[in-house]
Structure formats: C-alpha cells, structure tokens
Backbone and ligand atoms as CSV (ligand in chain L), in Angstrom:
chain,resi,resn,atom,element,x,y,z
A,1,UNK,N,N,86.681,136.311,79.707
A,1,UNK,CA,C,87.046,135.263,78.739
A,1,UNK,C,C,88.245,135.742,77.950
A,2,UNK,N,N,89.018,134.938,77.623
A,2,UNK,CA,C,90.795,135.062,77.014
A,2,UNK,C,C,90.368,134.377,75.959
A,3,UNK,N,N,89.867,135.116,74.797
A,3,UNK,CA,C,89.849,134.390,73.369
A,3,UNK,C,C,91.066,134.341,72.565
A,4,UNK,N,N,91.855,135.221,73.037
A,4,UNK,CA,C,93.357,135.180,72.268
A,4,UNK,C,C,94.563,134.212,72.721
A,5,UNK,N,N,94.038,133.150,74.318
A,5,UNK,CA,C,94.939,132.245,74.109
A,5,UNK,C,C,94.719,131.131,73.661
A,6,UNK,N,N,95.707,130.290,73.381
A,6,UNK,CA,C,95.407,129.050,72.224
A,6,UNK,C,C,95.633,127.868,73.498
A,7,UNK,N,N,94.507,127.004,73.801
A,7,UNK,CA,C,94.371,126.829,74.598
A,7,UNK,C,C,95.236,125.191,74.405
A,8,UNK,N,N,96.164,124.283,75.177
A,8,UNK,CA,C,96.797,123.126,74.723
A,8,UNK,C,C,96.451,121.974,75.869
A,9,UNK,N,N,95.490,122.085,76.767
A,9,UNK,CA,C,95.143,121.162,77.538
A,9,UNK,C,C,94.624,119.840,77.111
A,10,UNK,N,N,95.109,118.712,77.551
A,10,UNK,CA,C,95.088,117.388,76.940
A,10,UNK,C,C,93.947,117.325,78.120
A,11,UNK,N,N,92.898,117.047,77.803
A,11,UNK,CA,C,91.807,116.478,78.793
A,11,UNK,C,C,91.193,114.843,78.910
A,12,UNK,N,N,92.191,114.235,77.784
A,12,UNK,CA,C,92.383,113.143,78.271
A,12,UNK,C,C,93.080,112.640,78.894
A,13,UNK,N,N,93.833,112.833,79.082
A,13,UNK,CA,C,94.943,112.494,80.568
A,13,UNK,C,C,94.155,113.236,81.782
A,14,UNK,N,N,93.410,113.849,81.374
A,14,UNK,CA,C,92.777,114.019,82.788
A,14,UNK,C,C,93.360,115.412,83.659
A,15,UNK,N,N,93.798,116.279,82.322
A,15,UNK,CA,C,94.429,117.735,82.987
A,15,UNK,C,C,93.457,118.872,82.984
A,16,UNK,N,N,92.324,119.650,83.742
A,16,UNK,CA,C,91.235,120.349,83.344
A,16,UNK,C,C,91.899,121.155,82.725
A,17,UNK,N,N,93.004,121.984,83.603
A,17,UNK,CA,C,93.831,123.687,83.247
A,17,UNK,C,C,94.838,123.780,83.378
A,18,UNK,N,N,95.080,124.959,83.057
A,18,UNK,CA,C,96.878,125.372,82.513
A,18,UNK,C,C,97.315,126.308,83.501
A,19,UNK,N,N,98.058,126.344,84.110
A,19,UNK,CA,C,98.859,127.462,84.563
A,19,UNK,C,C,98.614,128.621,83.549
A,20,UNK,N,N,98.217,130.032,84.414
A,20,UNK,CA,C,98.350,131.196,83.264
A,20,UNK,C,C,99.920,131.721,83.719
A,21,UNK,N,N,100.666,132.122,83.072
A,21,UNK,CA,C,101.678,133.036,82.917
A,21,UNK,C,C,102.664,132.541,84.162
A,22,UNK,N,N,103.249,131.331,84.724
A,22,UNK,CA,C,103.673,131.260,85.642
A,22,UNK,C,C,103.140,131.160,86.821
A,23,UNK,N,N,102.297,131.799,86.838
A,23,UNK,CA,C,101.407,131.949,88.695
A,23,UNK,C,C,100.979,130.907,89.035
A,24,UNK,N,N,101.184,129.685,90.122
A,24,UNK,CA,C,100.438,128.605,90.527
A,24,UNK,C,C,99.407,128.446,90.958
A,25,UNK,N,N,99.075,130.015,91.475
A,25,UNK,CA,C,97.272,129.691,92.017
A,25,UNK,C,C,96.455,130.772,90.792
A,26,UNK,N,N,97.203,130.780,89.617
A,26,UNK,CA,C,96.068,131.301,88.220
A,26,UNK,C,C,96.005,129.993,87.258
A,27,UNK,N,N,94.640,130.023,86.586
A,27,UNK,CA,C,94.962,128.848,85.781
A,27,UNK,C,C,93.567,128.914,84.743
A,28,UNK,N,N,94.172,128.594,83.492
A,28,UNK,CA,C,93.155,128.561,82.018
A,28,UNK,C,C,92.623,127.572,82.242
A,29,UNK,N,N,91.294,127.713,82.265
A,29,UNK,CA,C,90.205,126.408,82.016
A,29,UNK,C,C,89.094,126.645,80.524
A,30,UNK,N,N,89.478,125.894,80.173
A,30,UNK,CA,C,88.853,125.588,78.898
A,30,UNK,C,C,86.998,126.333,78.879
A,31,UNK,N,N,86.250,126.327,78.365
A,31,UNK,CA,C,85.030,126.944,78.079
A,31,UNK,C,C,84.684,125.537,77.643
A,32,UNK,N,N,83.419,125.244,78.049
A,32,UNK,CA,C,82.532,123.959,77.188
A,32,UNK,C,C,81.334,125.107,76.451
A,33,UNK,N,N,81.338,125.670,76.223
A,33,UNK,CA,C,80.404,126.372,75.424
A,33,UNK,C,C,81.037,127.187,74.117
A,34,UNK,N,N,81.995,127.651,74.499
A,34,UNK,CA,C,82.943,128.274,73.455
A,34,UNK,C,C,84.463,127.581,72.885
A,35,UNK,N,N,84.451,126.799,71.686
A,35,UNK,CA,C,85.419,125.905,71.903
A,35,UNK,C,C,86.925,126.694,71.325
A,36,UNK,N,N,87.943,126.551,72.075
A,36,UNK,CA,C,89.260,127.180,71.669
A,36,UNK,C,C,89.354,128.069,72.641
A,37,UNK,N,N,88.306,128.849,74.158
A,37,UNK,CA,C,88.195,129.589,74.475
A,37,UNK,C,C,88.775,129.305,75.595
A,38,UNK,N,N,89.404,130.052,76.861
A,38,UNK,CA,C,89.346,129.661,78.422
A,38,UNK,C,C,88.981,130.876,79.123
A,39,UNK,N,N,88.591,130.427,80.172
A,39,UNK,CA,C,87.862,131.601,81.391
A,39,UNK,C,C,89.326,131.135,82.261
A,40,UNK,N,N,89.658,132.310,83.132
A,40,UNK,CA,C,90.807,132.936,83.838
A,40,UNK,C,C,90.431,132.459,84.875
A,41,UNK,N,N,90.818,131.953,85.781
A,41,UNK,CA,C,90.569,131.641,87.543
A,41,UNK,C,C,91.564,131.961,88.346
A,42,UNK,N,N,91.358,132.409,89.364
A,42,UNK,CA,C,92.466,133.081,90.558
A,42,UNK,C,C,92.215,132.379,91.745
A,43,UNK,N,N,92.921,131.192,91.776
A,43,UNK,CA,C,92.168,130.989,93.044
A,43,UNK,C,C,92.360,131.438,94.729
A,44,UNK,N,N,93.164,132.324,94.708
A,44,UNK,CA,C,93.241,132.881,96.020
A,44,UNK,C,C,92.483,134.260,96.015
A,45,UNK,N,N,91.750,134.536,94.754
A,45,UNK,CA,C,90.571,135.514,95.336
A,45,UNK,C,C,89.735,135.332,96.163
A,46,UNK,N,N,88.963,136.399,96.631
A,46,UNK,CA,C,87.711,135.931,97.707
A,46,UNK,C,C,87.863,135.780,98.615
A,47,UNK,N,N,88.643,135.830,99.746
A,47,UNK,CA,C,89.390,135.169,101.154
A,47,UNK,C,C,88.102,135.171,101.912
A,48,UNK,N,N,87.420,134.084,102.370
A,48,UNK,CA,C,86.469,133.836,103.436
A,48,UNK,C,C,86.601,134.768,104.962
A,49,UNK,N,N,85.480,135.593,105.639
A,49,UNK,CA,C,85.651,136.226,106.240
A,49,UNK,C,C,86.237,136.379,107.750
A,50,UNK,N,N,86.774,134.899,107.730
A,50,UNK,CA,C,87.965,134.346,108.977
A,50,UNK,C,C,89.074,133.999,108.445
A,51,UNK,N,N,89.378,134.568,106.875
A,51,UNK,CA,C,90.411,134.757,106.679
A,51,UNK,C,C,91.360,133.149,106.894
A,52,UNK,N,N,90.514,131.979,106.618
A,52,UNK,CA,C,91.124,130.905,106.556
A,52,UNK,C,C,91.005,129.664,105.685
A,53,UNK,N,N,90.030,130.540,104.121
A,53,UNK,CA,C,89.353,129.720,103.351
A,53,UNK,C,C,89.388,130.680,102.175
A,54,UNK,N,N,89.476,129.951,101.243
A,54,UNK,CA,C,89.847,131.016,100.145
A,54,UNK,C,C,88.469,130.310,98.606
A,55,UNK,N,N,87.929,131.159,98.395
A,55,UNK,CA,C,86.509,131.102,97.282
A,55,UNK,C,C,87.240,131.001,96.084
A,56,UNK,N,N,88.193,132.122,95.693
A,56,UNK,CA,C,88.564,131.705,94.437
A,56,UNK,C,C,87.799,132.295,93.209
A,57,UNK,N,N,88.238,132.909,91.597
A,57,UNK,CA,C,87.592,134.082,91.464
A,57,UNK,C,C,87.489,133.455,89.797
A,58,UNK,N,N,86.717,133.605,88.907
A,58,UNK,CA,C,86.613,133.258,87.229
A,58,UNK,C,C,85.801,134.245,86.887
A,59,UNK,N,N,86.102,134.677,85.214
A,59,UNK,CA,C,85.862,135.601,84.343
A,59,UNK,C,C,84.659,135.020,83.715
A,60,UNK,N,N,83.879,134.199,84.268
A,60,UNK,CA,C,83.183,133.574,83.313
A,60,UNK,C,C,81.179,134.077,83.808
A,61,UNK,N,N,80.409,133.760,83.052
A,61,UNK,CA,C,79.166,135.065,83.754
A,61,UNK,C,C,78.500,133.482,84.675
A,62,UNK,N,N,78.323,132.380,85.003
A,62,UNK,CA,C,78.053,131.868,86.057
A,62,UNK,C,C,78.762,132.086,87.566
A,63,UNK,N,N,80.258,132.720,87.346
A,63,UNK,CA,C,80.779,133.136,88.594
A,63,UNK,C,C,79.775,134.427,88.924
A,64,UNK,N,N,80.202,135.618,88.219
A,64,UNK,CA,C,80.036,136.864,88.531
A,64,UNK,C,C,78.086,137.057,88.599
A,65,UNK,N,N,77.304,136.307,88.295
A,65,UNK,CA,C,75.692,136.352,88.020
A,65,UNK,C,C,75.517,135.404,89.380
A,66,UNK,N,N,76.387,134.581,89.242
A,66,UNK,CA,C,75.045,133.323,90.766
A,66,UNK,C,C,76.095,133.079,92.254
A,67,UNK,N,N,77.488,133.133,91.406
A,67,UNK,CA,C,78.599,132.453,92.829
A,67,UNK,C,C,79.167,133.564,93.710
A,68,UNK,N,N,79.561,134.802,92.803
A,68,UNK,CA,C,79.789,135.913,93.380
A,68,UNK,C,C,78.969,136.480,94.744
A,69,UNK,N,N,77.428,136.676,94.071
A,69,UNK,CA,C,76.476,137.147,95.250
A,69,UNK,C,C,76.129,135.997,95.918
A,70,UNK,N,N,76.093,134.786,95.700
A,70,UNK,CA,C,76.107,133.957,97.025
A,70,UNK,C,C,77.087,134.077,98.271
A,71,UNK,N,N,78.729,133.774,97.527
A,71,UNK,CA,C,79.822,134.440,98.506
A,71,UNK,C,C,79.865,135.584,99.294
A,72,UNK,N,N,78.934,136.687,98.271
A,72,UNK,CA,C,79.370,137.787,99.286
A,72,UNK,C,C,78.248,137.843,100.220
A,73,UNK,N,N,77.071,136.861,100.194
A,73,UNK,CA,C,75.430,136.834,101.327
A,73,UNK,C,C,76.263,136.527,102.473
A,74,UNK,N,N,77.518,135.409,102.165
A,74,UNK,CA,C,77.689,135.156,103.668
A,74,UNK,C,C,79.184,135.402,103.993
A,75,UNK,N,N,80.099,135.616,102.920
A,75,UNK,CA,C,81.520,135.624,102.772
A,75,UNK,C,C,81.995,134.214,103.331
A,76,UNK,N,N,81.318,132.869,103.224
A,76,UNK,CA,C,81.781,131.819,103.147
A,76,UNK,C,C,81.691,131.278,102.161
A,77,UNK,N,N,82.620,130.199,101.780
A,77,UNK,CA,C,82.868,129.399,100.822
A,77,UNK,C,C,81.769,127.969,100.473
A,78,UNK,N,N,80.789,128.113,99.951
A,78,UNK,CA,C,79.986,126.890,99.653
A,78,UNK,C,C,80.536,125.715,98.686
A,79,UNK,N,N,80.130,124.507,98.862
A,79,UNK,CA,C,80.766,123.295,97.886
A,79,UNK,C,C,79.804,122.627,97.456
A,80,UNK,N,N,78.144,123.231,98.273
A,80,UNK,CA,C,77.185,122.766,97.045
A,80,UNK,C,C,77.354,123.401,95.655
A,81,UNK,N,N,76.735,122.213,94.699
A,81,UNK,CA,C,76.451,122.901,93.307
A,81,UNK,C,C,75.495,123.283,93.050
A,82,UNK,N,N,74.425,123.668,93.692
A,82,UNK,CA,C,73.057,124.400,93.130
A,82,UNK,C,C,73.386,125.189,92.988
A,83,UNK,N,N,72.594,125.789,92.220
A,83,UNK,CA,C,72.822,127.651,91.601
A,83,UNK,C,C,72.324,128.448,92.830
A,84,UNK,N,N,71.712,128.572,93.504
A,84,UNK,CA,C,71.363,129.091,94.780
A,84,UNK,C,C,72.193,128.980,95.627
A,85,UNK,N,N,73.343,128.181,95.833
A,85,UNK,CA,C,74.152,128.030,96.780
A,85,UNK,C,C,75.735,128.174,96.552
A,86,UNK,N,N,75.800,127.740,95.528
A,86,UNK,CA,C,77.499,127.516,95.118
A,86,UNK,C,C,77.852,128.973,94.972
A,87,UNK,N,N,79.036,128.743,95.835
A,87,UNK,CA,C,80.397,129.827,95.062
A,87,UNK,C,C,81.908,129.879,94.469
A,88,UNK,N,N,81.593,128.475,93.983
A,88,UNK,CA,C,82.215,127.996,92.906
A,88,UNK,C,C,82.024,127.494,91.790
A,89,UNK,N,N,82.244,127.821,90.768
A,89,UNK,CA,C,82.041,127.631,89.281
A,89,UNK,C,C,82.856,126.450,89.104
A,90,UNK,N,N,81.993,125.798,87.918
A,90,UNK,CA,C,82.678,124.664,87.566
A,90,UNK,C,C,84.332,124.760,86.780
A,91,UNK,N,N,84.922,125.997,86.773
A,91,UNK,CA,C,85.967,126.178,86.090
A,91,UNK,C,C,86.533,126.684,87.347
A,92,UNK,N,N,86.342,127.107,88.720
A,92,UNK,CA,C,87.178,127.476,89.554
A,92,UNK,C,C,87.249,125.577,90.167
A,93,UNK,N,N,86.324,125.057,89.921
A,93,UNK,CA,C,86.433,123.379,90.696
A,93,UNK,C,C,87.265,122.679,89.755
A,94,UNK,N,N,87.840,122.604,88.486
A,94,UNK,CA,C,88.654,122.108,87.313
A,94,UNK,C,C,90.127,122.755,88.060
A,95,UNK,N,N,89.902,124.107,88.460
A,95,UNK,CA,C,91.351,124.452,88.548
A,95,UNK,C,C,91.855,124.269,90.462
A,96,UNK,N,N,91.212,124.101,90.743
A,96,UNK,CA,C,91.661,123.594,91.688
A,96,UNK,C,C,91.869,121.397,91.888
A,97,UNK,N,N,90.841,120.946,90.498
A,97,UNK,CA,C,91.427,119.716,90.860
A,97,UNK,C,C,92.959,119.946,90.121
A,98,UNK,N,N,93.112,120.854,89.075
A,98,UNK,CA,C,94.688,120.392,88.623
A,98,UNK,C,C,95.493,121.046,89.805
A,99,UNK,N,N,95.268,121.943,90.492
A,99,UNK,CA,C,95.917,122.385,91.428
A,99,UNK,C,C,96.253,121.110,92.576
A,100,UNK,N,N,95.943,120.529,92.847
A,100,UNK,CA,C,95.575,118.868,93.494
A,100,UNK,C,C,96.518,118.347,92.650
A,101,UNK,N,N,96.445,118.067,91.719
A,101,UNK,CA,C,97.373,117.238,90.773
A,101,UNK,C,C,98.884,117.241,90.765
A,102,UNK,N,N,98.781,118.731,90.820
A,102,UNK,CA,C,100.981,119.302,90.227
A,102,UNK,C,C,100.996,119.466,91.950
A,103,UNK,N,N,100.025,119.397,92.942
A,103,UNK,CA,C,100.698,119.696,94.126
A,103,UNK,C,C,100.986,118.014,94.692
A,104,UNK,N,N,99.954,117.458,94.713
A,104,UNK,CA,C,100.451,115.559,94.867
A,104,UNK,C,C,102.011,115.148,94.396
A,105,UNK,N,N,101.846,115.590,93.266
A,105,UNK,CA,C,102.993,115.048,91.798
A,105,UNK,C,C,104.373,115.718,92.605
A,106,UNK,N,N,104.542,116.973,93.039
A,106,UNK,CA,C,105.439,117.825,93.466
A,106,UNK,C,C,106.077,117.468,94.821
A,107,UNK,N,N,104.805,117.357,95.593
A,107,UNK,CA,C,105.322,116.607,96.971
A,107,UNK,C,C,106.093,115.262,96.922
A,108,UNK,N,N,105.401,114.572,96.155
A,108,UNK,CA,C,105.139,112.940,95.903
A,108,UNK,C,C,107.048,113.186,95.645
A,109,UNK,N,N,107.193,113.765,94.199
A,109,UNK,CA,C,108.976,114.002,93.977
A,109,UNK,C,C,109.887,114.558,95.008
A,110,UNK,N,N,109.566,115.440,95.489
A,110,UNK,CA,C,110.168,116.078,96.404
A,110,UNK,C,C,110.559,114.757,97.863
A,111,UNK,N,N,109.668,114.080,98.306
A,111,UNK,CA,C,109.928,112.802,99.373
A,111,UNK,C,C,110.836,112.082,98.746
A,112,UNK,N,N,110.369,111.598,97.069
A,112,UNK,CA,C,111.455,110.759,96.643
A,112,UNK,C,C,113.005,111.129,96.698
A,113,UNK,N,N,113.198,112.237,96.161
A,113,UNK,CA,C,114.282,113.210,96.266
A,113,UNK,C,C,114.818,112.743,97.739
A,114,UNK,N,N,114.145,113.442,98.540
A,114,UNK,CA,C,114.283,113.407,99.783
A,114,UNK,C,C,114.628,111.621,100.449
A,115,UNK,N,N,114.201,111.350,100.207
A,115,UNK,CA,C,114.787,109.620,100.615
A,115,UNK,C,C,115.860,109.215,100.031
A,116,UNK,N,N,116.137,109.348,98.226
A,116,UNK,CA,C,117.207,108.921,97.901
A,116,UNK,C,C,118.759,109.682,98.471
A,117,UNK,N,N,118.546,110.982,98.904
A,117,UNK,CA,C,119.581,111.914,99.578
A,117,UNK,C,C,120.205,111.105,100.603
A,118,UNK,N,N,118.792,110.729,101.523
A,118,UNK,CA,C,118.938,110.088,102.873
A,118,UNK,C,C,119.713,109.094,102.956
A,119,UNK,N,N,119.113,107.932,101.967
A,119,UNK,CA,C,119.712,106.620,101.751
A,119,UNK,C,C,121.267,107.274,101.340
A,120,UNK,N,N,121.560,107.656,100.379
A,120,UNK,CA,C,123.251,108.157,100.149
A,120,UNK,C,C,124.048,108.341,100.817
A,121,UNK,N,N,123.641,109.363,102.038
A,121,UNK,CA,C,123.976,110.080,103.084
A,121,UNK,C,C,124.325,108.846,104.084
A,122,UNK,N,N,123.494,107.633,104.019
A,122,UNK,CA,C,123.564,106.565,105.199
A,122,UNK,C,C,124.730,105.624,105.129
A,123,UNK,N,N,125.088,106.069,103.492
A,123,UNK,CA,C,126.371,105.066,103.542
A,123,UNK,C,C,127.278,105.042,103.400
L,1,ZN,ZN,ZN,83.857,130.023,85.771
C-alpha cells in the first residue's frame, strides 16, 4: 500500500487507476477500505506457465493471502471471483479495465490520424 500518494482519480467518469510513474502496464488503484490510499498493480507480473498469459501482481493482502497461492497451484490465470479460485484481485481487474480504456482511446486516435494522412495524401 502507497499511503504517500495523493491519489486524483475521477471515478466518475468511470477511470478505476492511474498510471504509476510513467509505466503503462503499472497503475494506482484506489483502496475501498482505506480512503486517500492506493494498492500498486503490475500487470505483467506472474507470466502464466506457457508463457502466453500474464496474472498480473498488487500490494494489497487479498492478492498475496488468496490470488497469489491460487496462481502459483496451477501457474494459470483464473477469471473466476471466488476466493478459492481467483488470481486476480479486484484492483488488478480496475487496472486492467483502465488499461482497456487508454488502449481503445489510443488506437481509436491513432486510425483517425491514420485516415486523415490518407485522405490528404489522395489529393
Ligand atoms: Zn489488490
């Protein structure tokens, strides 16, 4: 847990987390138990054991107590939410929907970009 950052996520617009420090696959997710607080997520920790699925890693004690030792029973990635099964925390599933979000938004610009070039280029 990162009690020393000041956390600025608008969660009404519908943003769970923040980018930490630049890195696109780290990201601050807020605490619902501790308010002002965020738990750290990495999500390219964990690499599934065919090395083609990635678990994804949080500072928070539901990762490291229930999701951790599920992941490592089988070194696959589960997407149930029971506590018996999941190996994802609800703050590694927040940071991967904003991860979803700035990657849609990014592509989505990047085509536009990409078409208006085209169209220019055509005439
Ligand atoms: Zn967590």
């Amino acid at each position: 847990m990162d009690s020393l950052h000041i956390f600025r996520v608008n969660q009404v617009k519908g943003i769970y987390a923040e980018i930490h420090e630049g890195d696109p696959l780290s990201f601050y997710v807020p605490s619902d138990s501790k308010a002002g607080e965020a738990h750290l997520v990495r999500l390219n920790h964990n690499i599934d054991s065919g090395g083609v699925e990635f678990n994804g890693e949080c500072d928070c004690p539901d990762f490291s107590c229930r999701c951790l030792p599920n992941f490592n029973k089988t070194k696959a990635v589960s997407l149930s939410t029971h506590k018996d099964h999941r190996t994802r925390c609800k703050h590694i599933r927040r940071a991967l929907r904003e991860f979803n979000r700035l990657m849609v938004l990014g592509v989505s610009r990047d085509r536009v970009r990409r078409n208006v070039k085209q169209r220019e280029a055509a005439k």
